[in-house]
C-alpha positions as YAML, in Angstrom:
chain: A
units: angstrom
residues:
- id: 1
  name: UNK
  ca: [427.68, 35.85, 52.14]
- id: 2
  name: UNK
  ca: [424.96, 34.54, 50.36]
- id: 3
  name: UNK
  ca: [422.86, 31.42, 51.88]
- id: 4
  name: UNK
  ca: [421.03, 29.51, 49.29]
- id: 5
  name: UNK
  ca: [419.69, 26.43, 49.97]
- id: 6
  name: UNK
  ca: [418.15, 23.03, 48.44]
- id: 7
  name: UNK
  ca: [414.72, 21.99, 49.41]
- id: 8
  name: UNK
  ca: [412.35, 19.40, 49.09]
- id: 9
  name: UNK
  ca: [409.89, 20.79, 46.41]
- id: 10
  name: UNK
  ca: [406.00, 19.82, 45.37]
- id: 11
  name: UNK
  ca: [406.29, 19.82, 41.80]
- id: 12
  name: UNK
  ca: [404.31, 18.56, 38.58]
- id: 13
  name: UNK
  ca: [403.39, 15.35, 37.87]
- id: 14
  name: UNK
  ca: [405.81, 14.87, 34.80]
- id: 15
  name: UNK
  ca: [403.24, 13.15, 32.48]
- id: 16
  name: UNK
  ca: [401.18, 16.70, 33.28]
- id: 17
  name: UNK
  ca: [403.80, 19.52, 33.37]
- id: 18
  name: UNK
  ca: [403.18, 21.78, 30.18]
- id: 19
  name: UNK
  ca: [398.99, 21.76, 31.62]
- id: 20
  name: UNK
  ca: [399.80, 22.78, 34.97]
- id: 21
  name: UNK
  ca: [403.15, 25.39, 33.24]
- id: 22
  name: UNK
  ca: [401.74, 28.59, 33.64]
- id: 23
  name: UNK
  ca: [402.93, 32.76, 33.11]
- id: 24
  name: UNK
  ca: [403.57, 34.62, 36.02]
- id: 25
  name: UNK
  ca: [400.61, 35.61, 37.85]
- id: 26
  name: UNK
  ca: [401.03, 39.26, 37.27]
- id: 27
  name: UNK
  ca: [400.81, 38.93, 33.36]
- id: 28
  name: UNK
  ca: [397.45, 38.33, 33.08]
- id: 29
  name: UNK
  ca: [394.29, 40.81, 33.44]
- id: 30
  name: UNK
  ca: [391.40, 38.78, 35.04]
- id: 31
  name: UNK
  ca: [389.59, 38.12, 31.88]
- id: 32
  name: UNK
  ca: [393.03, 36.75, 30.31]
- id: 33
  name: UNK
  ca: [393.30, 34.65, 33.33]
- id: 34
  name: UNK
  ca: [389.73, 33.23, 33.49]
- id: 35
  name: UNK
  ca: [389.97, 32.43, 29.44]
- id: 36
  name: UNK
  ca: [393.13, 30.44, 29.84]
- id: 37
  name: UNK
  ca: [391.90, 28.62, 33.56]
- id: 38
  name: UNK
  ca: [388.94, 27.55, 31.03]
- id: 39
  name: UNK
  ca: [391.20, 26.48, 28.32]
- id: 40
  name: UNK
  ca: [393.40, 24.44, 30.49]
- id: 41
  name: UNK
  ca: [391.96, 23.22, 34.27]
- id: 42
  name: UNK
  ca: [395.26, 22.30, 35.61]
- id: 43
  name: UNK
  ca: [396.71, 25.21, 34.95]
- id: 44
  name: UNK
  ca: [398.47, 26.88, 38.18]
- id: 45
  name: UNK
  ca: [396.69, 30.15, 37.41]
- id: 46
  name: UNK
  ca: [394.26, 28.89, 39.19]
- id: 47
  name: UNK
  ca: [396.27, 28.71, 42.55]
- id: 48
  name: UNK
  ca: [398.07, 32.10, 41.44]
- id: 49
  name: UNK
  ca: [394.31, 33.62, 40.60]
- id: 50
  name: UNK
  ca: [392.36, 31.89, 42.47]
- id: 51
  name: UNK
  ca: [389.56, 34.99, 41.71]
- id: 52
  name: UNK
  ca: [389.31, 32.56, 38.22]
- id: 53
  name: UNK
  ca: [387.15, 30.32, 40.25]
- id: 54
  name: UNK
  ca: [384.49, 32.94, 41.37]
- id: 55
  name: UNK
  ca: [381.99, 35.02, 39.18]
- id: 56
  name: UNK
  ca: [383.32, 38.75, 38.20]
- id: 57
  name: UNK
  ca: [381.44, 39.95, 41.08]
- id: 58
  name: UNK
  ca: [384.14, 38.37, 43.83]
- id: 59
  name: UNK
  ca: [386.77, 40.69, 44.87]
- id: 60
  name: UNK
  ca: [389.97, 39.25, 43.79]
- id: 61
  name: UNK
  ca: [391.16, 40.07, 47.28]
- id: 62
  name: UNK
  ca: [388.09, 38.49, 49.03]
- id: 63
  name: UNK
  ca: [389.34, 36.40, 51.54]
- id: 64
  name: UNK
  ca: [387.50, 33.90, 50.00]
- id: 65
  name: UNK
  ca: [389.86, 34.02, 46.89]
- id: 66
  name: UNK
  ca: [392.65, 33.33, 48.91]
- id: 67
  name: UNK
  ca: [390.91, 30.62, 51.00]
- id: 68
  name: UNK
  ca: [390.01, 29.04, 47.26]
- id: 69
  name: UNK
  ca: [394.21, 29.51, 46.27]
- id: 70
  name: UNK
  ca: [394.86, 27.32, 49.21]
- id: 71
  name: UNK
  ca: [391.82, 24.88, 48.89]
- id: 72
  name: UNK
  ca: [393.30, 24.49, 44.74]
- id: 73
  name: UNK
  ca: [396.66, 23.64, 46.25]
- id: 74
  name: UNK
  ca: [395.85, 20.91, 48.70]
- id: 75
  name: UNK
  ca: [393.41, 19.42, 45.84]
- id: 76
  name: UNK
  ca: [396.20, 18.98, 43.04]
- id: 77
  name: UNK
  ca: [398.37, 17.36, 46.19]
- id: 78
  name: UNK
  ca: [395.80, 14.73, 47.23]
- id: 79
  name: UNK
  ca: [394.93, 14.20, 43.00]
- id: 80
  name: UNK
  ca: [398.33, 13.47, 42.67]
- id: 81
  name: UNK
  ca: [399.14, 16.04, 40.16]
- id: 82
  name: UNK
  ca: [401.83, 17.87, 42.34]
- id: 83
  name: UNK
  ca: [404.07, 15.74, 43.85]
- id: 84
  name: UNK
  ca: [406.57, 15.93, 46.68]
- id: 85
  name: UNK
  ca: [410.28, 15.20, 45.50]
- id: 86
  name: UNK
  ca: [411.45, 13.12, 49.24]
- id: 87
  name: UNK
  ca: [414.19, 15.02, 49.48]
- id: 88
  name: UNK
  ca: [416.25, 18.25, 49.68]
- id: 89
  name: UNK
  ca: [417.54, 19.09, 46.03]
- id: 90
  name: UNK
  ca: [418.62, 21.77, 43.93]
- id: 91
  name: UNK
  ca: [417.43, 22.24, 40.55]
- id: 92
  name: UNK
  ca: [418.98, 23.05, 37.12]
- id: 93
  name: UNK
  ca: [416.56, 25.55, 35.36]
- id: 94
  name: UNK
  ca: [416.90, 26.05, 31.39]
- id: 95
  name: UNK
  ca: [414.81, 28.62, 29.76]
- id: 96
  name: UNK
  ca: [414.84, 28.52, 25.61]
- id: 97
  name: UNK
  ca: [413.26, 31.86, 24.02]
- id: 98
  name: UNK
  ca: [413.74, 32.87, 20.69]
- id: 99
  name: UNK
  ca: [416.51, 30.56, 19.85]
- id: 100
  name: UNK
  ca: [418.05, 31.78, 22.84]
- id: 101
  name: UNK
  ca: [418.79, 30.15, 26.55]
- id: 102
  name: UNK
  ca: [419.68, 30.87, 29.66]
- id: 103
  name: UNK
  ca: [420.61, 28.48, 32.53]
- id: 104
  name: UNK
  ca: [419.71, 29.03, 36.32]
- id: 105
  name: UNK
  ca: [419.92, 27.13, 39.96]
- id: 106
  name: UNK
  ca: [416.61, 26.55, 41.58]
- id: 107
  name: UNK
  ca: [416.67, 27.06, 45.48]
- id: 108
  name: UNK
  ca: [415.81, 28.74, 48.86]
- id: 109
  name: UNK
  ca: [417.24, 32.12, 49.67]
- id: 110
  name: UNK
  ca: [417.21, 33.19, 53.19]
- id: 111
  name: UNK
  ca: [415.11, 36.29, 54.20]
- id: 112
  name: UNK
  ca: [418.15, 37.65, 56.33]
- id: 113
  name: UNK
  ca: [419.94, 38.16, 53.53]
- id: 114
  name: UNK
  ca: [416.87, 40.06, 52.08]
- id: 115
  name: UNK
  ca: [416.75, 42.36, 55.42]
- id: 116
  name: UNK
  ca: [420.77, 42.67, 55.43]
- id: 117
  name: UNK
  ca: [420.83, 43.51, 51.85]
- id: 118
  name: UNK
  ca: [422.77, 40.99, 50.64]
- id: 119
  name: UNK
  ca: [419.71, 40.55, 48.41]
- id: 120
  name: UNK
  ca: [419.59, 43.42, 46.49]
- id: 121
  name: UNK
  ca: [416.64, 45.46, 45.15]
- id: 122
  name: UNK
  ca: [416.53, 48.32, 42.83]
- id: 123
  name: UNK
  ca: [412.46, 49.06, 43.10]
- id: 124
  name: UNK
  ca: [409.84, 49.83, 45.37]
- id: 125
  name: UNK
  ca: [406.99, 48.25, 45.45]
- id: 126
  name: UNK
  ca: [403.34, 48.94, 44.90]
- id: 127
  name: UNK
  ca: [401.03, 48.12, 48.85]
- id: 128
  name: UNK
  ca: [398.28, 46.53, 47.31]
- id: 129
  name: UNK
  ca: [400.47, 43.80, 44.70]
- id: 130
  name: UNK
  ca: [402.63, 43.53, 47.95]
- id: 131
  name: UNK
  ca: [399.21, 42.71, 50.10]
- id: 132
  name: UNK
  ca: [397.70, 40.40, 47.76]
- id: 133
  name: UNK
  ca: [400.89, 38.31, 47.58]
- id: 134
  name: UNK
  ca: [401.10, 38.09, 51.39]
- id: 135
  name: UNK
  ca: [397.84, 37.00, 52.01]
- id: 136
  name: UNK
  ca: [398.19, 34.71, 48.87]
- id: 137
  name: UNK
  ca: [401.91, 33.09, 50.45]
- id: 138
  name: UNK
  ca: [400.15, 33.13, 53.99]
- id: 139
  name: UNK
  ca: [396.85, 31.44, 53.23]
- id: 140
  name: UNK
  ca: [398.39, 28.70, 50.54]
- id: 141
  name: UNK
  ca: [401.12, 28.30, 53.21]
- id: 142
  name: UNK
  ca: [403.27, 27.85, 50.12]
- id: 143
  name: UNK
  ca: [405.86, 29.91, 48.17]
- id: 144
  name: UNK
  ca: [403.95, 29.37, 45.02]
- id: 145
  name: UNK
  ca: [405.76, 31.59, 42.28]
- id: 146
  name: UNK
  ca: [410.06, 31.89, 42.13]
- id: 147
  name: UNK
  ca: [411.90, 35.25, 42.78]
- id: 148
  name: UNK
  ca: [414.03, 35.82, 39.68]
- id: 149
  name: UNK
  ca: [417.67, 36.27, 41.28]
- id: 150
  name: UNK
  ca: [421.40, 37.31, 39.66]
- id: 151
  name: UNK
  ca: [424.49, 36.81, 40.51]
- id: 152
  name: UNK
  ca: [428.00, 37.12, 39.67]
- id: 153
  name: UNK
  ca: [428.88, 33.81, 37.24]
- id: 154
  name: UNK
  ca: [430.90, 31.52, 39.38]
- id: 155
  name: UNK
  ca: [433.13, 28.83, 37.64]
- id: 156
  name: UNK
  ca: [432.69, 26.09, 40.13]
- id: 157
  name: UNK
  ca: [428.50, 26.42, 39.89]
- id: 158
  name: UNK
  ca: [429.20, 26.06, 36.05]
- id: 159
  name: UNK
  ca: [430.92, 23.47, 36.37]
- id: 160
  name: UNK
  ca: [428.09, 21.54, 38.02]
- id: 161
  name: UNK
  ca: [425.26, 23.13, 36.06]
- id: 162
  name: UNK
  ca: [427.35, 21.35, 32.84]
- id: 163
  name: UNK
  ca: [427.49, 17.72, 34.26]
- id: 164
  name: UNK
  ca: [424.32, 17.61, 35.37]
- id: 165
  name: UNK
  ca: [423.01, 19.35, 31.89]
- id: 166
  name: UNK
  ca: [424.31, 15.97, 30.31]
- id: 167
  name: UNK
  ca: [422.15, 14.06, 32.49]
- id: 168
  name: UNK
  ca: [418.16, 13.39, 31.50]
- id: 169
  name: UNK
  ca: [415.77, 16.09, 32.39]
- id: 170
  name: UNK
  ca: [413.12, 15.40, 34.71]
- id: 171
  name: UNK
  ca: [411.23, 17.68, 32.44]
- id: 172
  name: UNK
  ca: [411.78, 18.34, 28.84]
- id: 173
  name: UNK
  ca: [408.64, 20.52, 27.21]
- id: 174
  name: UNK
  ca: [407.68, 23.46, 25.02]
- id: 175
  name: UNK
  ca: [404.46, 25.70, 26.76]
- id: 176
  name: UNK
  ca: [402.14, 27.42, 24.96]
- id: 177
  name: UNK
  ca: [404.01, 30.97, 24.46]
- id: 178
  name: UNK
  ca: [406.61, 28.95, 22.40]
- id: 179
  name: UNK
  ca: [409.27, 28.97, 25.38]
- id: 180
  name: UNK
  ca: [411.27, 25.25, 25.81]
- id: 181
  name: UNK
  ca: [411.21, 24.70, 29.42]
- id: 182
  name: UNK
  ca: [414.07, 22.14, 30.55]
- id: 183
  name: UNK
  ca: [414.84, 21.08, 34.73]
- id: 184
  name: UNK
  ca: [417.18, 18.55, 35.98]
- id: 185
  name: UNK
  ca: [417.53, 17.74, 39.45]
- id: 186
  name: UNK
  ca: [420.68, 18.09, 41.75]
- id: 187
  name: UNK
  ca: [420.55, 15.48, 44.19]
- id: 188
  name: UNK
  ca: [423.88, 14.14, 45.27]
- id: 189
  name: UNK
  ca: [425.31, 14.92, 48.23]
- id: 190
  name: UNK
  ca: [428.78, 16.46, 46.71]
- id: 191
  name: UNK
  ca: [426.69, 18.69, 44.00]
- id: 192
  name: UNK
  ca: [424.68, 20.18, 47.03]
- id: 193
  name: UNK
  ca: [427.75, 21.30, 49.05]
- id: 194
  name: UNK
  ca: [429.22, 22.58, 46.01]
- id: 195
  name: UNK
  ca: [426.87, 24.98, 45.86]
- id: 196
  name: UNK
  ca: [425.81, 25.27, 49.00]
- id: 197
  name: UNK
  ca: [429.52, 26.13, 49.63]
- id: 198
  name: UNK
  ca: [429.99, 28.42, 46.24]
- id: 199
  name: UNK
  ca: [426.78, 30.64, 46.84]
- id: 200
  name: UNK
  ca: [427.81, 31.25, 50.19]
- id: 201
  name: UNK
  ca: [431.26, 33.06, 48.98]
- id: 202
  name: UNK
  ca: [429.04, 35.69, 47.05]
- id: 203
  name: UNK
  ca: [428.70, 38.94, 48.97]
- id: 204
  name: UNK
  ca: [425.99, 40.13, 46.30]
- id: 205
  name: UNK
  ca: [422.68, 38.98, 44.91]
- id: 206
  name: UNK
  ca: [420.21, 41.12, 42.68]
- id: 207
  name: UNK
  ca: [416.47, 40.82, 42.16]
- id: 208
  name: UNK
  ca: [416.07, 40.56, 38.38]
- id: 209
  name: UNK
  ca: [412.48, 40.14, 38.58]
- id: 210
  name: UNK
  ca: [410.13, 39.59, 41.61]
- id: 211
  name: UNK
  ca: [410.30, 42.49, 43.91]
- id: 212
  name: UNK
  ca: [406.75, 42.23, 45.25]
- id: 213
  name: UNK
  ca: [406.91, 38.34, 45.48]
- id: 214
  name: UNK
  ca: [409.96, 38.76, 47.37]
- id: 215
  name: UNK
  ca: [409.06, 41.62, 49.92]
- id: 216
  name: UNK
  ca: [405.25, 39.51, 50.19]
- id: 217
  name: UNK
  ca: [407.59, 36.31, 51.18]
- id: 218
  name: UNK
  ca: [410.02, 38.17, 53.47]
- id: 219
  name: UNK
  ca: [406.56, 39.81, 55.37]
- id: 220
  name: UNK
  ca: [404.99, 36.51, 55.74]
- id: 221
  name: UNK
  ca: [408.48, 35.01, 57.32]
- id: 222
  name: UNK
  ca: [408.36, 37.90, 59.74]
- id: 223
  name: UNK
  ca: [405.02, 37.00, 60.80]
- id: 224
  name: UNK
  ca: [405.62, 33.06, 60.89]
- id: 225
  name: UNK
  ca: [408.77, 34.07, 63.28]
- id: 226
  name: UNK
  ca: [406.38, 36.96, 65.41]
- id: 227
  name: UNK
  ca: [403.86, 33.37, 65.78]
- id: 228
  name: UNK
  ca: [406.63, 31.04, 66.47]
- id: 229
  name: UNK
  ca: [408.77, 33.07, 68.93]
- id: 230
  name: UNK
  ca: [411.14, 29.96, 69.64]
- id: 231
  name: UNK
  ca: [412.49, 29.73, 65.81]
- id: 232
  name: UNK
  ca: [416.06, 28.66, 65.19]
- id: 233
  name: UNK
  ca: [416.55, 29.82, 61.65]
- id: 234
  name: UNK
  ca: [416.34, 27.05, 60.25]
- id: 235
  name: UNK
  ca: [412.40, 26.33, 59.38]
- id: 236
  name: UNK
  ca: [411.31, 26.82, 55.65]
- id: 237
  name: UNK
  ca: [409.20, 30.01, 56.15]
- id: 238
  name: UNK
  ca: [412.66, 31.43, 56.93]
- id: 239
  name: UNK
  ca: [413.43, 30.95, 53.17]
- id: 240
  name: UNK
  ca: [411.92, 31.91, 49.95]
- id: 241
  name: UNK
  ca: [411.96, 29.80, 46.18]
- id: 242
  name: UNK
  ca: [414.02, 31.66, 43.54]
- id: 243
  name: UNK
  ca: [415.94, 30.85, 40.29]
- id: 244
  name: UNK
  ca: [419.24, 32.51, 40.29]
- id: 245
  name: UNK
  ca: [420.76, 33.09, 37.07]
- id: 246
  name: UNK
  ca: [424.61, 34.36, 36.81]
- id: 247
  name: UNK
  ca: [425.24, 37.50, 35.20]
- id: 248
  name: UNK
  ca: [426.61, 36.04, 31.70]
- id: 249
  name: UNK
  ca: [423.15, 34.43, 31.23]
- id: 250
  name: UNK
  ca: [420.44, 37.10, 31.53]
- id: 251
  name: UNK
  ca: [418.89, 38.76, 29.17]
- id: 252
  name: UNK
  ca: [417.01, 41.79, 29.95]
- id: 253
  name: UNK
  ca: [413.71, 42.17, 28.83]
- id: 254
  name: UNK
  ca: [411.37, 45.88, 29.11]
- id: 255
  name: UNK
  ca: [409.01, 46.34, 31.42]
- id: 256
  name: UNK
  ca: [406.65, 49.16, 29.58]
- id: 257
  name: UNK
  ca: [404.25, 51.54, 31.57]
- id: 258
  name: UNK
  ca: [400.76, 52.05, 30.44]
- id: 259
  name: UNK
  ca: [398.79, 55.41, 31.25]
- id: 260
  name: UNK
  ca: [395.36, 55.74, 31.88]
- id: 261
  name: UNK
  ca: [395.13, 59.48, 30.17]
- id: 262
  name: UNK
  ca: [396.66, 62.45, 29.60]
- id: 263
  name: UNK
  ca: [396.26, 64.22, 32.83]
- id: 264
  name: UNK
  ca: [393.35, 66.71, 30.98]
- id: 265
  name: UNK
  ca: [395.95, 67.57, 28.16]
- id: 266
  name: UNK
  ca: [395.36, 67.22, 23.98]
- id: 267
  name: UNK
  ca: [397.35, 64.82, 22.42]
- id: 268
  name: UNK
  ca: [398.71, 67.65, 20.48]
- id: 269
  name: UNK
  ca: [399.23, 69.75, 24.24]
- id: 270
  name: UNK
  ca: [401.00, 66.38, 25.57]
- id: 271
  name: UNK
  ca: [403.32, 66.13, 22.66]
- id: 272
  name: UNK
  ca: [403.91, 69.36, 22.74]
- id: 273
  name: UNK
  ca: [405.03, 69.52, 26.80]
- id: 274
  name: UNK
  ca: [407.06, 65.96, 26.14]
- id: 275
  name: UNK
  ca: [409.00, 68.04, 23.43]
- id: 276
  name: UNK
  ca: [410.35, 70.32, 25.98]
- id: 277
  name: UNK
  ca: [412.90, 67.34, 27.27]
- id: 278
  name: UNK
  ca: [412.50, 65.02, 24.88]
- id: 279
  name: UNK
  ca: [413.28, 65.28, 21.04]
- id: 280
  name: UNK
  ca: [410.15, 64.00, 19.69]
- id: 281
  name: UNK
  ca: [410.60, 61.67, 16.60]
- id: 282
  name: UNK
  ca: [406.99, 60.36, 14.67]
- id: 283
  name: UNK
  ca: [407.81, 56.42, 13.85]
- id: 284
  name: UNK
  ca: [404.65, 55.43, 11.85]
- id: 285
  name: UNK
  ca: [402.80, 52.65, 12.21]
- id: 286
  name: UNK
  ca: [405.57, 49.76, 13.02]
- id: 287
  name: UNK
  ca: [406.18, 49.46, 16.94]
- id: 288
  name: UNK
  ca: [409.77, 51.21, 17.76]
- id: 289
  name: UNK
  ca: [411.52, 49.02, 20.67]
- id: 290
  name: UNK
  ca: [414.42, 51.53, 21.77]
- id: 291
  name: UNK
  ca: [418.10, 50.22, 21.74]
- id: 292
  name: UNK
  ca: [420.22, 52.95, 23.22]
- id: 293
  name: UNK
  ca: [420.21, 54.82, 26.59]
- id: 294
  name: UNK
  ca: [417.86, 57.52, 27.18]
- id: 295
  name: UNK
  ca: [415.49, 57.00, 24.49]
- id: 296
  name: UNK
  ca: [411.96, 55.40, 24.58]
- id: 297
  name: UNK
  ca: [409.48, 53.97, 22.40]
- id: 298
  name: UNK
  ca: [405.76, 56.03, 23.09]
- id: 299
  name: UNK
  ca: [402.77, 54.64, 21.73]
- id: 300
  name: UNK
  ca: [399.97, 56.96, 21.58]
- id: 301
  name: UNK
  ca: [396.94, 56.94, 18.96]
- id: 302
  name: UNK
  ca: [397.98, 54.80, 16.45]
- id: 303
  name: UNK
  ca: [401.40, 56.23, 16.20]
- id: 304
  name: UNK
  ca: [404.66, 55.23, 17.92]
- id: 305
  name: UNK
  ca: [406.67, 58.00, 18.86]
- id: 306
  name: UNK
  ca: [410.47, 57.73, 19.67]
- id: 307
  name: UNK
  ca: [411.81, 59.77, 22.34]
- id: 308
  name: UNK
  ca: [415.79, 61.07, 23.04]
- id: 309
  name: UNK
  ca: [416.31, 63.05, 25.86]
- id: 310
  name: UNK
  ca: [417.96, 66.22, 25.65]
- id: 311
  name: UNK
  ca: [421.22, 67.00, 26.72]
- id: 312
  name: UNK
  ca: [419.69, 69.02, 29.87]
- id: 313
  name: UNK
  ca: [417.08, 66.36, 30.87]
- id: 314
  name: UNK
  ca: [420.10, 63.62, 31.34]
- id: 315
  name: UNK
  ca: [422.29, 63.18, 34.52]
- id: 316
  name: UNK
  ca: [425.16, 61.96, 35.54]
- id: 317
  name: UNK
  ca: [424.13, 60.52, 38.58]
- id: 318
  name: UNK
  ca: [424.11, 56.92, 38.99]
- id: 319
  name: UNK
  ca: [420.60, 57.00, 40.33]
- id: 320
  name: UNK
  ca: [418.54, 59.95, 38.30]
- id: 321
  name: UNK
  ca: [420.61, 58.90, 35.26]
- id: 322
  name: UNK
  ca: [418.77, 55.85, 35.17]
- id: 323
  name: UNK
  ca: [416.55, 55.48, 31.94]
- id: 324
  name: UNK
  ca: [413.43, 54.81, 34.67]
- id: 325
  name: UNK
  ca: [414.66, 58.18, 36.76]
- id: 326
  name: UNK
  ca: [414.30, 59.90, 33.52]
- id: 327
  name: UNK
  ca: [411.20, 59.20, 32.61]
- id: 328
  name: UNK
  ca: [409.52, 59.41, 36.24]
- id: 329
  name: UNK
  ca: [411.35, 62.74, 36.63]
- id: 330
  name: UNK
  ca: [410.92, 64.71, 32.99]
- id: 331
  name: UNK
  ca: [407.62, 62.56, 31.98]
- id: 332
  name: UNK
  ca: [405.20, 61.03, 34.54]
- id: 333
  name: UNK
  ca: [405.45, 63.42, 37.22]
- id: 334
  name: UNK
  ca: [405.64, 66.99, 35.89]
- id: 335
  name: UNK
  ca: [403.76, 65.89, 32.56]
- id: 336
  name: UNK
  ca: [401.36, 63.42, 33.77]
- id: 337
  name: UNK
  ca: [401.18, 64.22, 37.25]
- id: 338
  name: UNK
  ca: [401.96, 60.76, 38.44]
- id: 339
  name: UNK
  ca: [404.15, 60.80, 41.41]
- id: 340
  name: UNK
  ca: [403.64, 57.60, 42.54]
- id: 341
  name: UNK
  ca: [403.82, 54.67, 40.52]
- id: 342
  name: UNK
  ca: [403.37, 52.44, 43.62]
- id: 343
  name: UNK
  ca: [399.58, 53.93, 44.37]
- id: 344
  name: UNK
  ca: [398.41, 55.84, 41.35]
- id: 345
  name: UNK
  ca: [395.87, 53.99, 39.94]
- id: 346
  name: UNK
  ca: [396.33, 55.77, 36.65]
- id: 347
  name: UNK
  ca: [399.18, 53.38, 35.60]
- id: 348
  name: UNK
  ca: [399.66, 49.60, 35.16]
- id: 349
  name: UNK
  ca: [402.48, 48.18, 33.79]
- id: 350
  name: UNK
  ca: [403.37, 45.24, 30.79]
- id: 351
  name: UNK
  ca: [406.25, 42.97, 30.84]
- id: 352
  name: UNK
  ca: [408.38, 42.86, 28.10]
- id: 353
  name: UNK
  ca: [407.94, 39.15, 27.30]
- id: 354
  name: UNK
  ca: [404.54, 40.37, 26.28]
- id: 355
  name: UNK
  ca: [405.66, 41.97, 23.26]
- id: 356
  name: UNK
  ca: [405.10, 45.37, 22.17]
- id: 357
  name: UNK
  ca: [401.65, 44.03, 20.23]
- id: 358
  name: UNK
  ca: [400.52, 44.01, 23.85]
- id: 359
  name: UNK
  ca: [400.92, 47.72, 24.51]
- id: 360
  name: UNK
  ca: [398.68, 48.61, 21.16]
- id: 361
  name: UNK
  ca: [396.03, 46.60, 22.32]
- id: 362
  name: UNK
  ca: [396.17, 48.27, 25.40]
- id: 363
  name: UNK
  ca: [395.48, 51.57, 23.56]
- id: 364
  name: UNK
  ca: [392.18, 50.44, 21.67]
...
């Protein structure tokens, strides 16, 4: 079963929510960061990259950056612009992209049910983003960014989500990507036990997004619980903030890889090695976003490149048939000699809400 719990939140002054809104601290490079810190000095960015608040000779993993996070934090408590609710809620989430929305609960989820695997993940993650995000969580004292979570729709949480939808939002605002950003709060006592009570009869959750943040929040748990040895269970650190979206409601976005070079290979030597899994199709100049199994989009020079795999490269293994097993296997590894995406330093990675703009200004 699945504990997920309400909590008594700091959140945004509402008169100041779309300044302090901010992306996900992993979307920005530091420059990006520092330019939109500048732009807007409420932003959270500068909590989530603190390293905005230091010249470009600071380590962004000086100690100093994090002691900056959590000197950032406590300043936009006593100013007033975060805010502590009072009381233990849940939140109603509402996301609006493209004409299109998706609805998720706001709460706690418990770190046991990360380390029993009720919380399921489906990546490994990278030392150093895991690292920075401890010493981030542990210096700030503070879950500061949400672990995207799924789950299997449940009637009775829709049923709540829909009453309280017809209620007034505590915030109601449009951020600067162009994404309408809509909460409501869940406060009464019968709401809270309903899904309290629902969550609780679900013997599977699924990190959508977040795997670092999570594994970062579950670490710093572990060490509040080695430092408090008489825990009950029951103390926030035992928990961690996520929005947790039901199945019927996602959509899935890409998350693109970006390589460094070529691994000493000519772009006509690389095509010409991809070739031998991959039927190699030239796209032109317009970006090529893939739409079935087994093929990618490649951007290389200029060109975007669609890619198929052969009949001989795919698997019917649940694991190594995955789109991602593919390309590590056929592509990164034997091509680009990349073995580890976790360490190598040769390979960053884009979100999809970036766009696929994003990926041909990484190539200039």
């Amino acid at each position: 079963m699945a504990i997920i719990r309400p909590f008594n939140s700091l959140r945004p002054r509402e008169d100041v929510v779309s300044k302090v809104a901010a992306l996900p601290y992993d979307v920005y490079n530091r420059q990006e960061a520092l330019e939109e810190v500048l732009k807007e000095p409420l932003s959270f960015l500068k909590i989530d990259r603190a390293e905005t608040q230091f010249n470009k000779d600071i380590n962004p993993y000086d100690e100093k950056v994090y002691e900056k996070a959590r000197d950032s934090l406590q300043e936009m408590i006593m100013d007033g612009i975060l805010i502590k609710e009072g009381r233990n809620c849940y939140y109603v989430y509402e996301l609006t992209m493209n004409g299109r929305s998706q609805t998720g609960i706001v709460g706690c989820a418990a770190i046991d049910d990360y380390l029993n695997n009720v919380i399921k993940r489906h990546e490994k993650t990278r030392e150093d983003k895991e690292l920075d995000r401890i010493n981030h969580v542990d210096s700030c004292n503070a879950q500061t960014g949400p672990i995207f979570l799924a789950y299997r729709s449940q009637e009775k949480i829709n049923q709540v989500v829909d009453v309280i939808k017809k209620e007034s939002p505590v915030y109601d605002f449009v951020a600067q990507d162009g994404v309408k950003h809509m909460v409501w709060k869940i406060d009464s006592e019968s709401n809270i036990q309903t899904i309290y009570t629902e969550f609780k009869t679900i013997q599977s959750i699924y990190i959508a997004d977040g795997h670092h943040r999570t594994a970062s929040a579950v670490k710093v748990g572990l060490k509040r619980r080695k430092e408090n040895p008489g825990y009950t269970g029951d103390e926030e650190f035992n928990f961690f903030l996520s929005v947790l979206f039901p199945h019927d409601q996602l959509m899935i976005l890409d998350y693109n890889r970006v390589v460094k070079d070529l691994n000493g290979n000519s772009d006509e030597g690389f095509l010409n090695e991809v070739a031998k899994v991959f039927t190699v199709e030239a796209m032109g100049l317009e970006a090529y976003k893939p739409i079935k199994k087994a093929t990618f989009g490649m951007y290389l020079e200029g060109v975007w490149y669609k890619l198929t795999a052969k009949d001989e490269t795919r698997s019917n293994d649940p694991v190594n048939g995955l789109d991602v097993a593919l390309l590590q296997n056929h592509l990164l590894t034997p091509i680009l000699n990349i073995k580890d995406i976790r360490t190598d330093k040769r390979i960053d990675f884009v979100g999809g809400i970036r766009g696929l703009k994003e990926l041909e200004k990484k190539d200039q």
